[in-house]
Phi, psi and omega in degrees: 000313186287324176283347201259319161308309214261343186275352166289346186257335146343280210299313170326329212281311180292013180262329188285188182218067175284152197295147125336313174302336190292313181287296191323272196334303183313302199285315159317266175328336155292319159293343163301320195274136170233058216267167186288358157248144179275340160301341178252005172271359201260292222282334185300291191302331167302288193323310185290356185274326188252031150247339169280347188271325151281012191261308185313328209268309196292345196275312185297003230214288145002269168304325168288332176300304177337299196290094185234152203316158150262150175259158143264141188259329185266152176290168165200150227258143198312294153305007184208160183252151195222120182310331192226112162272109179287125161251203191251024183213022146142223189232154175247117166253146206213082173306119136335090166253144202273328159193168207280118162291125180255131149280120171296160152184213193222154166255112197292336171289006163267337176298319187225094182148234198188100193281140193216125187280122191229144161290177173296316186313295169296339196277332191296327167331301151332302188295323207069012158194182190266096208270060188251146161277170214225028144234133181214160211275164187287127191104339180270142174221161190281087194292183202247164255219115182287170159306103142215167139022071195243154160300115189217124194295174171281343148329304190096356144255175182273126154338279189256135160212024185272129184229123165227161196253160176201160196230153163214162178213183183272165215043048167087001188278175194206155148216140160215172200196112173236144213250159173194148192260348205261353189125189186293086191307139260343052232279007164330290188344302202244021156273020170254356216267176178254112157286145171213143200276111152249127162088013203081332156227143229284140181217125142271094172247140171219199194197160183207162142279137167263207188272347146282005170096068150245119188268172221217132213224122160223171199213144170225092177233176162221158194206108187069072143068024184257100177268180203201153147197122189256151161198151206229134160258136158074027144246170177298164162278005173264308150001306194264277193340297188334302177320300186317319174269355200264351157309264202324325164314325188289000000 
């Protein structure tokens, strides 16, 4: 019975994150305590197990609070774009572009390495986590995403590391979203662009129409050593915002 408590208040324990000085203390003060039953040296150590474990539920409890969903605050309209989006967490400005800017250059990480075909699997692997958003619009799916063409130095990192995912829906919509570890992919693009902080992280979006009228959306941020440069045809801007945040939410 007694080993089967403590071995339930282990595990509860190791689910928290308690301060080390917190733990020090306890354990001193365990070696101090002398008491003359071996039933009141038990009931001492429960106790002190269920104040880091209650010290643990609250801090964690805390901390998840920190952590709060983002919204959009303004209405918007299917068709149209509105420049300045209020969240709950500051605004998203969404520059006018007349058409999309390519920068030419040479990406100097193909010069040093070797090209080698890596999966989807493997690259998220790289990243260390699954940088996918974890909203797409109703009706869009996840074409399924080839083997491609990465630079990887003699080392066993990469060079060159842009990977991209693509979504299609129906009437011709589109996403596509390319990731890179080296920093903010095409990020030439978005230095005219107006940045805005959410959430602590900095997003450059603008938008433009093409010559079937379909607007065209795009974002340039990096978020967890992740850089993104995203861009969507034929959805809406709440669409797109959305996308954008179920990154940031994860």
């Amino acid at each position: 019975m007694q080993d089967d408590l403590l071995t339930q208040y282990k595990d509860m324990n190791e689910k928290i994150q308690v301060p080390s000085r917190l733990k020090e203390d306890t354990i001193r003060l365990m070696k101090e305590n002398k008491p003359v039953k071996r039933y009141g040296t038990f009931v001492y150590v429960a106790a002190v197990f269920a104040v880091i474990i209650v010290f643990g539920m609250v801090s964690q409890q805390v901390r998840q609070g920190l952590k709060k969903e983002i919204t959009i605050c303004d209405a918007l309209e299917e068709n149209a774009v509105k420049e300045q989006v209020e969240l709950s967490v500051g605004s998203l400005y969404f520059q006018s572009m007349a058409e999309e800017f390519t920068a030419p250059g040479l990406n100097l990480g193909i010069l040093d390495g070797k090209k080698i075909s890596v999966g989807e699997e493997e690259y998220f692997d790289y990243l260390g986590k699954d940088p996918l958003p974890s909203y797409v619009p109703e009706g869009m799916e996840k074409k399924k995403t080839e083997e491609q063409m990465l630079t990887q130095r003699e080392d066993g990192g990469y060079g060159e590391d842009l990977f991209s995912v693509k979504y299609e829906g129906s009437n011709e919509s589109s996403l596509e979203i390319l990731l890179s570890a080296k920093g903010i992919p095409k990020a030439d693009e978005a230095k005219g662009l107006i940045g805005s902080l959410i959430d602590g992280t900095e997003i450059k979006t603008a938008f433009y129409e093409t010559k079937s009228r379909k607007k065209v959306f795009l974002a340039y941020f990096q978020i967890d050593g992740v850089g993104y440069q995203i861009k969507s045809q034929g959805i809406s801007q709440e669409e797109f915002i959305r996308i954008l945040l179920s990154i940031l939410d994860k």
